[in-house]
C-alpha positions in Angstrom: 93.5 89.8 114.8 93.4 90.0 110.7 90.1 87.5 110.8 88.7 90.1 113.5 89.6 92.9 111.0 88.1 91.8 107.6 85.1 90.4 110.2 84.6 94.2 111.1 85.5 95.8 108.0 82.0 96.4 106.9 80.6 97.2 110.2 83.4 99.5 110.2 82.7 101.2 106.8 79.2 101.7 107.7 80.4 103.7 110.8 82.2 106.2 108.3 79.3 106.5 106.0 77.0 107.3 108.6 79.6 109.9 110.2 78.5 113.4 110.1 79.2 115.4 106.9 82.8 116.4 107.3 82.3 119.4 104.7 84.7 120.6 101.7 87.7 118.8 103.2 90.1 117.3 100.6 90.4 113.2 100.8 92.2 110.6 99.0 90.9 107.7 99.1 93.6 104.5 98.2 91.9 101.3 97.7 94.0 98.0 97.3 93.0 95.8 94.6 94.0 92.8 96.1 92.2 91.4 99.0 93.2 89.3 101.6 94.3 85.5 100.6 90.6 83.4 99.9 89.1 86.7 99.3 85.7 85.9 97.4 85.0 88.4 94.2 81.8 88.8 96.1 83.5 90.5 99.2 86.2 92.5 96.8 82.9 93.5 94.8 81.6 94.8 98.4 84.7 96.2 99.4 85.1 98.5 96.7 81.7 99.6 96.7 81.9 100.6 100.0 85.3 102.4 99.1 83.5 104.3 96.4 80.9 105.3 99.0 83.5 106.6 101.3 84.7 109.1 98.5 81.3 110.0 97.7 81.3 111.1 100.6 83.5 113.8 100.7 82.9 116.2 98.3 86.4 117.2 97.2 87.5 114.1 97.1 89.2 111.6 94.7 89.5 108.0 94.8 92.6 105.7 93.4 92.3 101.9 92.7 96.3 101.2 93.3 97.0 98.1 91.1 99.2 95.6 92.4 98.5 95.9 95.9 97.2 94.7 98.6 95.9 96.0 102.3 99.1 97.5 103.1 99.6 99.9 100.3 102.1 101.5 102.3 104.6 98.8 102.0 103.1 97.4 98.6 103.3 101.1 97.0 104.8 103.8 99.0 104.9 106.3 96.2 101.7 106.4 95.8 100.9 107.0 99.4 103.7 109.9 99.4 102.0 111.5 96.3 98.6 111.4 98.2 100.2 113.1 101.4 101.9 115.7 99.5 98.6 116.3 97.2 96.7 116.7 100.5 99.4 119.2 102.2 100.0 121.3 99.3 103.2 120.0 98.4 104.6 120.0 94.6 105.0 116.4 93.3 107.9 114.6 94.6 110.6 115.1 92.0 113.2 112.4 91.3 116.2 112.7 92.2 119.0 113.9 89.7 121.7 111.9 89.2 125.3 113.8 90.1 127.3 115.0 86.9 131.1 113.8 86.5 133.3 116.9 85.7 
């Protein structure tokens, strides 16, 4: 299933480029900047051009590089996938949590 997936990735990428104009909706895009185990700096170089393209793409968009992680940002970096989801609804940034005072 994961060689089917990076097989299709840029067949898959061209789909969403070609996709109709969405319009003025707001987009993060989160890009890994580790690929996949035997990854060639050719196919990261590909990879991340065809992320960039994906943002270009959306007019109101912005587009993170998240260091330190690999196809799962989710798991790699959850924080950072949080902070786009909040971004994206509105939300204030996610505060941290203040540590109880002893009286």
């Amino acid at each position: 299933i994961m060689r089917r997936e990076l097989t299709d990735a840029a067949s898959a990428g061209e789909q969403v480029h070609l996709s109709p104009h969405p319009g003025p909706i707001p987009t993060v895009v989160l890009s890994s900047t580790r690929g996949p185990t035997g990854e060639t700096p050719s196919a990261r170089a590909i990879a991340a051009r065809m992320q960039d393209e994906i943002a270009e793409d959306f007019p109101n968009s912005r587009h993170v590089r998240v260091d330190d992680s690999g196809h799962y940002i989710q798991r790699d970096k959850p924080e950072i996938v949080v902070d786009a989801v909040r971004e994206l609804a509105g939300c204030s940034p996610a505060k941290p949590p203040v540590a109880p005072t002893s009286k």
